[in-house]
Backbone as ProteinMPNN parsed JSONL, in Angstrom:
{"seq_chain_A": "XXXXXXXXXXXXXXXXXXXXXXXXXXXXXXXXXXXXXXXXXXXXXXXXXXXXXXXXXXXXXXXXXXXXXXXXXXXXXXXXXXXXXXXXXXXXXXXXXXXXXXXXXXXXXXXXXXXXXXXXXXXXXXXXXXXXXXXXXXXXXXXXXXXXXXXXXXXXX", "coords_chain_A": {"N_chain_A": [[37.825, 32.212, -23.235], [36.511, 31.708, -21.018], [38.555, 30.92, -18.921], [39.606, 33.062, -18.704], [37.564, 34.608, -18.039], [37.7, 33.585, -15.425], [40.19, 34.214, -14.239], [42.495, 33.134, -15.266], [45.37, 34.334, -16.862], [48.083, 33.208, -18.331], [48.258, 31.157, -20.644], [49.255, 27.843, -21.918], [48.563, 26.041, -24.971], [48.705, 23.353, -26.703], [49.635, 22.896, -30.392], [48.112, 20.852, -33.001], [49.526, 17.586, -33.922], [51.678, 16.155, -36.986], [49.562, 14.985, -38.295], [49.008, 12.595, -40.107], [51.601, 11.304, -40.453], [51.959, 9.663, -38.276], [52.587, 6.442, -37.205], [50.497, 4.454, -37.058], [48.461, 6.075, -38.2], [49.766, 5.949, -41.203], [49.804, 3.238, -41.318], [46.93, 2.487, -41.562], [45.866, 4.263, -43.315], [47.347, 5.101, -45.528], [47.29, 3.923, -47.852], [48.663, 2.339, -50.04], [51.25, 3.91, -50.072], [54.322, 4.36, -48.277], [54.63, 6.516, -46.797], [54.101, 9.935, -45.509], [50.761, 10.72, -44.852], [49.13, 13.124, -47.016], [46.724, 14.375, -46.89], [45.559, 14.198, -43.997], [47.741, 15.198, -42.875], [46.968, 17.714, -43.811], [45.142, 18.589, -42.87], [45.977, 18.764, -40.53], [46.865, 21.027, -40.098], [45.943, 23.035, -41.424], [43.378, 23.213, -39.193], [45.653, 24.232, -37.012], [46.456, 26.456, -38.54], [43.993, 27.992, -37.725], [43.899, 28.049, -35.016], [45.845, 29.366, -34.556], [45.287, 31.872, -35.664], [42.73, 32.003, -33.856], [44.252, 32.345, -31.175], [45.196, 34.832, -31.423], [43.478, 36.882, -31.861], [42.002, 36.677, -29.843], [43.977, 37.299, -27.414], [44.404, 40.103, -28.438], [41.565, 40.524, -27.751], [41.227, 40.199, -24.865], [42.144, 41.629, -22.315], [45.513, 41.382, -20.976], [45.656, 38.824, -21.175], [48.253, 36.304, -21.762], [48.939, 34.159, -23.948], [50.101, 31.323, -25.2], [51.442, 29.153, -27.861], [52.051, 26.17, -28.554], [54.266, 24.832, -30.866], [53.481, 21.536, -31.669], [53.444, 20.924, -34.371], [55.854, 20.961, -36.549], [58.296, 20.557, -35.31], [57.933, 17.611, -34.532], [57.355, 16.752, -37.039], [59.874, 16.995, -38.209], [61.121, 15.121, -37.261], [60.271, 12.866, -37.938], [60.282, 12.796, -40.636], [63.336, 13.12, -40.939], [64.664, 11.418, -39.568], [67.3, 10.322, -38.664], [69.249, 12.681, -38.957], [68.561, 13.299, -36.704], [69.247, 11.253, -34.41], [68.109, 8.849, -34.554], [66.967, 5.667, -35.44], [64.36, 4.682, -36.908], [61.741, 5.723, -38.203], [59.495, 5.168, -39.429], [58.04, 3.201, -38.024], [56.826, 2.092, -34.812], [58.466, 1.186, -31.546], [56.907, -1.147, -30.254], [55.707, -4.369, -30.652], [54.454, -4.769, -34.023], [55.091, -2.555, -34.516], [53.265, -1.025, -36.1], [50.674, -0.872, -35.906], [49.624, -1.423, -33.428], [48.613, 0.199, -29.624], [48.749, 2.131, -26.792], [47.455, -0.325, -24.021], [48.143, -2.496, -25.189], [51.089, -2.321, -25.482], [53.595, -2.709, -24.099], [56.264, -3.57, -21.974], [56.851, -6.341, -22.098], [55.598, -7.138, -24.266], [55.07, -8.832, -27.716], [57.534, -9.036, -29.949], [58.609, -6.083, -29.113], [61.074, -3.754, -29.168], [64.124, -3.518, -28.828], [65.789, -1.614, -27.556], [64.253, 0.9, -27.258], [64.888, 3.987, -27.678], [66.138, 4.416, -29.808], [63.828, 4.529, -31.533], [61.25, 6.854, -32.924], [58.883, 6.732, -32.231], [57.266, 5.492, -29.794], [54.509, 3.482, -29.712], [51.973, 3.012, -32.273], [50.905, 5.318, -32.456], [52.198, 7.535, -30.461], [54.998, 9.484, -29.645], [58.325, 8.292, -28.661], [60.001, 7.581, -25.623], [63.003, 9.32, -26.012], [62.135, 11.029, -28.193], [60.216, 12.415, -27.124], [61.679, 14.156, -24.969], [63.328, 15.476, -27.492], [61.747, 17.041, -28.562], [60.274, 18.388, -26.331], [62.546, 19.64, -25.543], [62.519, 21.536, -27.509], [60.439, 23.23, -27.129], [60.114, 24.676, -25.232], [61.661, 27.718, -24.867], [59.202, 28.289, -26.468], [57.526, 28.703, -24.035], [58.814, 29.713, -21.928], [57.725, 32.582, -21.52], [55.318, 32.181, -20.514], [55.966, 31.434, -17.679], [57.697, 33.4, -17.082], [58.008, 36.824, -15.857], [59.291, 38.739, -17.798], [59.567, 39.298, -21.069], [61.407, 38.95, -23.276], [64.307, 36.529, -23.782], [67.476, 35.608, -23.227], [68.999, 32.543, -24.897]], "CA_chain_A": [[37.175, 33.344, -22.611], [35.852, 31.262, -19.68], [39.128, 30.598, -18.482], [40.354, 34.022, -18.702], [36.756, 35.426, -16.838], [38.13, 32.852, -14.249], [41.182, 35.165, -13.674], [43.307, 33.383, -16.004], [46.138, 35.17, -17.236], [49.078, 32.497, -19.034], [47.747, 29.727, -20.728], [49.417, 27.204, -23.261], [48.07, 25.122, -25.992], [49.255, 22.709, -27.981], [49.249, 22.645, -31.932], [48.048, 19.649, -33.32], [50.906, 16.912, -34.335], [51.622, 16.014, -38.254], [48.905, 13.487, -37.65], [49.495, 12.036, -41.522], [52.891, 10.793, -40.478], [51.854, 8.412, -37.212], [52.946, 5.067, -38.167], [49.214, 3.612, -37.342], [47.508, 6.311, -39.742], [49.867, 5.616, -42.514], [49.369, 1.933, -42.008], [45.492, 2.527, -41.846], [45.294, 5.323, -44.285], [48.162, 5.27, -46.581], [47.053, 3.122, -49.006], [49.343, 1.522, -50.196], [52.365, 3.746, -49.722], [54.926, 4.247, -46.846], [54.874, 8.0, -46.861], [53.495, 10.912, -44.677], [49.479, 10.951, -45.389], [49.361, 14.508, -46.986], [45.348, 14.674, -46.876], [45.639, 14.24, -42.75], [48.512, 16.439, -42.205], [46.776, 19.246, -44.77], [43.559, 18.793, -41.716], [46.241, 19.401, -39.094], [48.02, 22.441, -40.815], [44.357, 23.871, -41.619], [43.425, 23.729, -37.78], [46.515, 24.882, -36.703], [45.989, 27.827, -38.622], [42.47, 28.448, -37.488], [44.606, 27.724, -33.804], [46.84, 30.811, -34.227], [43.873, 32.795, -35.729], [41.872, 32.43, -32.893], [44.795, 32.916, -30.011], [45.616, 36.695, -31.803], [41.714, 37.518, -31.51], [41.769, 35.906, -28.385], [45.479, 38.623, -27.1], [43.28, 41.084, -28.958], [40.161, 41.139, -26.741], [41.25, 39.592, -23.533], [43.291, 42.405, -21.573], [46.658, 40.407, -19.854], [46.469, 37.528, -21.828], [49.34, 35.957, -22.141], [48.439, 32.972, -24.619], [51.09, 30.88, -25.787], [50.843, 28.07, -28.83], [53.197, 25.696, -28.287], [54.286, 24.538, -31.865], [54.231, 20.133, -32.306], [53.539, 19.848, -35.436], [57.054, 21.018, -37.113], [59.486, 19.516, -34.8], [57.735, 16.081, -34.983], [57.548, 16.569, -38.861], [61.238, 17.049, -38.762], [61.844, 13.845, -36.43], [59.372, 11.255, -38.651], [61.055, 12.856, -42.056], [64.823, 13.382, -41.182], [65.264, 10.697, -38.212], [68.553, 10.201, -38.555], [69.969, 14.08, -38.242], [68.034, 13.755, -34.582], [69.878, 10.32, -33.687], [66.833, 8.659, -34.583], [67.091, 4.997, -36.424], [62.995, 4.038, -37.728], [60.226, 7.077, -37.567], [57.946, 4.88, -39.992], [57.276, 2.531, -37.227], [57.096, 2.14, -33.065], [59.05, 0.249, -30.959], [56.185, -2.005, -29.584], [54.811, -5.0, -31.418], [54.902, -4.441, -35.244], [55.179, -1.272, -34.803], [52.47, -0.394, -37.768], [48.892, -0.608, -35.368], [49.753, -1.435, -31.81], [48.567, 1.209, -29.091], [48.099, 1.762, -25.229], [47.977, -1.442, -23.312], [48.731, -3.377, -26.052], [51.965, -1.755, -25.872], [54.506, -2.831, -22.816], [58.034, -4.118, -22.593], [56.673, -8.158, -22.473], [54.834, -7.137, -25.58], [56.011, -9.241, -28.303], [58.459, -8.009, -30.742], [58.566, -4.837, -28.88], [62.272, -3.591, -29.67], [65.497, -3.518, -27.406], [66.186, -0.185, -27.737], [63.459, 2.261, -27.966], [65.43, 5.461, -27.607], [66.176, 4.343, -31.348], [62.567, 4.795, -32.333], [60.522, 8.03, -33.29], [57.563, 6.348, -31.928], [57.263, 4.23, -29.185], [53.665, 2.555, -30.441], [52.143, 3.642, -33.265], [50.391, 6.784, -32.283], [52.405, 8.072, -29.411], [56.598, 9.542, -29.554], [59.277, 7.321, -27.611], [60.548, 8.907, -24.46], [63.849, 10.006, -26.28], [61.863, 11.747, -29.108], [59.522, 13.442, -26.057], [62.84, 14.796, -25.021], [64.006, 16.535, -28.328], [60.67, 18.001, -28.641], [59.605, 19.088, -25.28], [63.464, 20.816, -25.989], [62.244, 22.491, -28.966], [59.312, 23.826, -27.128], [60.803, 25.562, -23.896], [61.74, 28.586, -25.547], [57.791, 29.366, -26.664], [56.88, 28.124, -22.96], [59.432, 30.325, -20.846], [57.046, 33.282, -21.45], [54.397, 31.426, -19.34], [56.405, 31.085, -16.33], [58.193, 34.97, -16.316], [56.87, 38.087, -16.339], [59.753, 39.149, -18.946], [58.668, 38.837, -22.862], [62.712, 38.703, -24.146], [65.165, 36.312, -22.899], [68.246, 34.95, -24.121], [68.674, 31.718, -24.011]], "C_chain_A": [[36.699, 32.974, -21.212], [36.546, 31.415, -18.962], [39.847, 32.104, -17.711], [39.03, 35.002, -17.434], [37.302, 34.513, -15.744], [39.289, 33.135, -13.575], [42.652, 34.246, -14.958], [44.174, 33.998, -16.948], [47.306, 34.465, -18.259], [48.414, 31.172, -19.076], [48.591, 29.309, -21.67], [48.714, 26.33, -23.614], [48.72, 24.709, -26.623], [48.839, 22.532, -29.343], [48.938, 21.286, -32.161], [49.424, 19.275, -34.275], [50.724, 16.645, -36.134], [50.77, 14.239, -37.966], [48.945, 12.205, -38.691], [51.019, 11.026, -41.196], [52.785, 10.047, -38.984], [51.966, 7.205, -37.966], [51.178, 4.548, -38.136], [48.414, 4.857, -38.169], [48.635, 6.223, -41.015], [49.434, 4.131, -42.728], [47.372, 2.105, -42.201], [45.128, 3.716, -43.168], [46.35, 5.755, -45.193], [47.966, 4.782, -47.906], [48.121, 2.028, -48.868], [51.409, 2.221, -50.233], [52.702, 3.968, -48.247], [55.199, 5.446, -46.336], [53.784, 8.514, -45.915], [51.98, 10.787, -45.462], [49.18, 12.479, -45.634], [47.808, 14.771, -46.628], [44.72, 15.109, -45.397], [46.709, 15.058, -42.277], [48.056, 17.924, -42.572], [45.595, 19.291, -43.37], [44.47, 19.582, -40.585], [46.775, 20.717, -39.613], [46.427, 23.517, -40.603], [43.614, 24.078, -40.37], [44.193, 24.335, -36.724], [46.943, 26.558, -37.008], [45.098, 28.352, -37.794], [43.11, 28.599, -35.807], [45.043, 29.007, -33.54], [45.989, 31.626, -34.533], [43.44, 33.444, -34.356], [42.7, 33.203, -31.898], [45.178, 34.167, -30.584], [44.65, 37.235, -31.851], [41.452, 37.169, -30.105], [42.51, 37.007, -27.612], [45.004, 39.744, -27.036], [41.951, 41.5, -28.054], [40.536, 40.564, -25.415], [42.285, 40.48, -22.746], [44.009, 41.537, -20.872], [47.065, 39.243, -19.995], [48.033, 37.219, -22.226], [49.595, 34.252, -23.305], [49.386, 32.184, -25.672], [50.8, 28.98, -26.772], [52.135, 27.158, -29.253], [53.195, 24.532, -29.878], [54.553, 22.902, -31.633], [54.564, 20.053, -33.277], [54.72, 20.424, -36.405], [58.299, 20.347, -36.674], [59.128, 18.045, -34.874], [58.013, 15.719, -36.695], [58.917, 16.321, -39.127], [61.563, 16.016, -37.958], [61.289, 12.917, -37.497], [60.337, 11.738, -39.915], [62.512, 12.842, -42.392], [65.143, 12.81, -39.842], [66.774, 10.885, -37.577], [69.478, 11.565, -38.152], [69.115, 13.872, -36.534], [68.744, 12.363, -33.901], [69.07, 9.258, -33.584], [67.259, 7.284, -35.826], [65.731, 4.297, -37.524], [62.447, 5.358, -36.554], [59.297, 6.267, -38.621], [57.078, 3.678, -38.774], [57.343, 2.336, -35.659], [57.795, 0.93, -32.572], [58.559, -0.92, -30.46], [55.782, -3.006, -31.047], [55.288, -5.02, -33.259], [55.413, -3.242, -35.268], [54.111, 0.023, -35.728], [50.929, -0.13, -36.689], [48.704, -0.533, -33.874], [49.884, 0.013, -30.751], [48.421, 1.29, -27.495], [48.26, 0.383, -24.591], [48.418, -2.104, -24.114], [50.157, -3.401, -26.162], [53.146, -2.176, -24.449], [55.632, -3.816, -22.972], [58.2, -5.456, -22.715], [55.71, -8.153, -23.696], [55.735, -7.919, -26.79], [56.538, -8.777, -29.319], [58.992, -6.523, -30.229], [60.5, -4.771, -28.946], [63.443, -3.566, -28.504], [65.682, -1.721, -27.11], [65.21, 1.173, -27.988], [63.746, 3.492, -28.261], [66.078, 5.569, -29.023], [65.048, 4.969, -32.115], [62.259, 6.394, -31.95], [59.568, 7.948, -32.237], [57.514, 5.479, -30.776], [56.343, 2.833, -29.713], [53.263, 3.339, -31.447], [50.884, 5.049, -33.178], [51.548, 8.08, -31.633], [54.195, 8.377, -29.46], [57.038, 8.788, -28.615], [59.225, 8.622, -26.437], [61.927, 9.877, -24.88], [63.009, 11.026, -27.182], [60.72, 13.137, -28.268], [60.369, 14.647, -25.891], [63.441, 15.725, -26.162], [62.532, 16.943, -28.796], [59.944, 18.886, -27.54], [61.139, 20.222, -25.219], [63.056, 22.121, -26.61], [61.075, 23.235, -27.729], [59.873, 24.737, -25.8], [60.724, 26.863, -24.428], [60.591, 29.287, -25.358], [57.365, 29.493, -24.914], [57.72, 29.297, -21.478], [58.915, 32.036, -20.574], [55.722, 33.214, -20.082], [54.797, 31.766, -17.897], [57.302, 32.625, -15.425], [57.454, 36.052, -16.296], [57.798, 39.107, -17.587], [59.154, 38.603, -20.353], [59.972, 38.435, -23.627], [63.803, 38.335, -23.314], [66.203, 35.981, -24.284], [68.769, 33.709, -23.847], [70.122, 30.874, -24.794]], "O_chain_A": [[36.514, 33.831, -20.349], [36.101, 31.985, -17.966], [40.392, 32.216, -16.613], [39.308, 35.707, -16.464], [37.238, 35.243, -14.755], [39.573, 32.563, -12.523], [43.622, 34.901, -15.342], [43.624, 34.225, -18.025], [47.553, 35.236, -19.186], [48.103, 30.379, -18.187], [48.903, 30.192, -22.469], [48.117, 25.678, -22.758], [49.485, 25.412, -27.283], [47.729, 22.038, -29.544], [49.546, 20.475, -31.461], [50.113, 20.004, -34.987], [49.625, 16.944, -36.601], [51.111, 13.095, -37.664], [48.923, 11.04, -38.294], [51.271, 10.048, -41.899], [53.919, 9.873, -38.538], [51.54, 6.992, -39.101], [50.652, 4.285, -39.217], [47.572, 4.379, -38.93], [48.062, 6.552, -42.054], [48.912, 3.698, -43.755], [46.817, 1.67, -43.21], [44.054, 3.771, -43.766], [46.213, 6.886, -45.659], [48.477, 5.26, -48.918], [48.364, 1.194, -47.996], [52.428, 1.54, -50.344], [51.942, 3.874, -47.283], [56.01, 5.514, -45.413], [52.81, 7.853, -45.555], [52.021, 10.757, -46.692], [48.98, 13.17, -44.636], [47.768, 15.691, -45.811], [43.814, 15.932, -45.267], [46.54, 15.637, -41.204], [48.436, 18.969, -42.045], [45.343, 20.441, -43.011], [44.116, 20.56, -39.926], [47.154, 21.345, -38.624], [46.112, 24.411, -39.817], [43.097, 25.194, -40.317], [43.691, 24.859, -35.729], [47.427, 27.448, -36.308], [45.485, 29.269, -37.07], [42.569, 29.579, -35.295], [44.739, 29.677, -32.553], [45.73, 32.377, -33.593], [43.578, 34.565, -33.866], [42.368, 34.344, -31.577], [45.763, 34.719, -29.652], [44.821, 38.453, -31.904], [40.499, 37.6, -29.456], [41.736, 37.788, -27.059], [45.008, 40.454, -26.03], [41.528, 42.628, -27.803], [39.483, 40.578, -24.776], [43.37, 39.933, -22.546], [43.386, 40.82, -20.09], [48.023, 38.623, -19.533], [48.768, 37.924, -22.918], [50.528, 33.467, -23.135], [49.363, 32.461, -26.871], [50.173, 28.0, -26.369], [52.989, 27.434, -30.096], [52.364, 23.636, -30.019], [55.734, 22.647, -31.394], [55.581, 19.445, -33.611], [54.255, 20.227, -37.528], [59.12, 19.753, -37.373], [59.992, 17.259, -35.265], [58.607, 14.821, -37.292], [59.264, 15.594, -40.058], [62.794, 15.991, -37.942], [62.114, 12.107, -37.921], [61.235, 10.938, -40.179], [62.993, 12.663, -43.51], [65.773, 13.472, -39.017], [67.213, 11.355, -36.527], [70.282, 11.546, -37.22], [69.356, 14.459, -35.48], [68.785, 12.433, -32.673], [69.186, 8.594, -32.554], [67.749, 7.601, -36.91], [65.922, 3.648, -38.553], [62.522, 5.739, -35.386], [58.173, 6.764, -38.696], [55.874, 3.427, -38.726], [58.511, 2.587, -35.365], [57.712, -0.171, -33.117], [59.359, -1.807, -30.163], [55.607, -2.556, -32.179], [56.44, -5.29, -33.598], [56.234, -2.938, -36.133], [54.165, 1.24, -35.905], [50.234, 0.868, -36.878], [47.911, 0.165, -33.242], [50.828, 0.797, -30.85], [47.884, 0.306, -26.986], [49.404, -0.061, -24.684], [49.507, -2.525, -23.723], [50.656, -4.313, -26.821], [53.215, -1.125, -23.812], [55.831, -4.633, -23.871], [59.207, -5.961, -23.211], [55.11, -9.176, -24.025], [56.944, -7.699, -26.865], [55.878, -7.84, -29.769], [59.753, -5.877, -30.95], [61.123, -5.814, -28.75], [63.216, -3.618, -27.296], [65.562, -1.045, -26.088], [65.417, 2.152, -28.705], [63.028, 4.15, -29.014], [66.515, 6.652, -29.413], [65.18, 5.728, -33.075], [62.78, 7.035, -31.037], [59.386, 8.862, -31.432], [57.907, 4.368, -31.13], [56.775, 1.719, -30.008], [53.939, 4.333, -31.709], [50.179, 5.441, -34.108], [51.715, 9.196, -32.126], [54.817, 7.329, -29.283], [56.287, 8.52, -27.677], [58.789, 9.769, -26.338], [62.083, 10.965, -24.326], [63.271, 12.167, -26.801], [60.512, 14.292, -28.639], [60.137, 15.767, -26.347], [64.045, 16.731, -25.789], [62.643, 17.215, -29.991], [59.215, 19.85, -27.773], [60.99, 21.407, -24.921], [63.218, 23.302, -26.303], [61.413, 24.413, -27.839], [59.743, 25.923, -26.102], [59.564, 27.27, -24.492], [60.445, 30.296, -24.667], [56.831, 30.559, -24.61], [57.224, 29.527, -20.376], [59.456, 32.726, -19.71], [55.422, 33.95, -19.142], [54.038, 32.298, -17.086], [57.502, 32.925, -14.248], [56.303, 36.123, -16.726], [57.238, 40.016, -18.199], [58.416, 37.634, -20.533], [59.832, 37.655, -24.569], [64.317, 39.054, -22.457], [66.048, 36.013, -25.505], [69.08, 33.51, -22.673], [70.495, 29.777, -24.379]]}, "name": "protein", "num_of_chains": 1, "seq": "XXXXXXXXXXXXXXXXXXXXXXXXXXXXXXXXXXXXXXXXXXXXXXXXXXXXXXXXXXXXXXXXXXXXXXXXXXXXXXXXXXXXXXXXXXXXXXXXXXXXXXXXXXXXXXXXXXXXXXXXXXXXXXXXXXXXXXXXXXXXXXXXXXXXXXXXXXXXX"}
């Protein structure tokens, strides 16, 4: 509402990511298996709702809005769970280091173990997507995003 008394007119937001399926919260919060954390992805699903909620009450009272909700958390879900259909060889762990905890500086190409090939990985470290997996998701997202930038509502693309 601030943004919009501030003359804003096209904003996007991002959904939160399947945060259950980062390699460093399964290694910190999986227990003991190697699987998606359903308890942390059910948090992001459940704010993601509350996400789209708000921006259609938001459309709703804000004359000119144009408020666009730029979906992560399905196309990442479908890179960490079905790597391989995306060209994709390890989504349980990042290219840096072990791959399982390593983040941010810790993370650079004299890092040890860090992998030959990252455009293999899901992940680069273990929070954060590689730069190839950026790429087939910032794909996926164009589409919602080309609203933003026209003043048409239906393209074909």
């Amino acid at each position: 509402q601030s943004l919009h008394a501030l003359g804003a007119r096209r904003i996007g937001v991002t959904s939160l990511p399947p945060i259950g399926c980062l390699p460093g919260a399964i290694t910190l919060f999986g227990i003991t298996s190697n699987e998606c954390v359903a308890r942390l992805n059910n948090d992001a699903i459940t704010f993601n709702e509350k996400l789209n909620t708000t921006s259609r009450n938001l459309k709703n009272m804000l004359p000119g809005l144009n408020l666009v909700i730029f979906d992560i958390y399905q196309p990442l879900y479908d890179l960490v769970t079905k790597p391989s259909q995306h060209g994709f060889s390890a989504a349980r762990k990042g290219c840096c280091g072990t791959g399982l905890i390593e983040t941010s500086i810790l993370c650079n190409r004299y890092s040890t173990g860090t992998c030959a090939n990252a455009s293999e990985y899901v992940f680069w470290d273990s929070f954060h997507p590689s730069e190839a997996a950026n790429k087939v998701l910032a794909d996926s997202l164009i589409a919602a995003g080309i609203s933003l930038i026209s003043n048409q509502t239906h393209f074909k693309i």
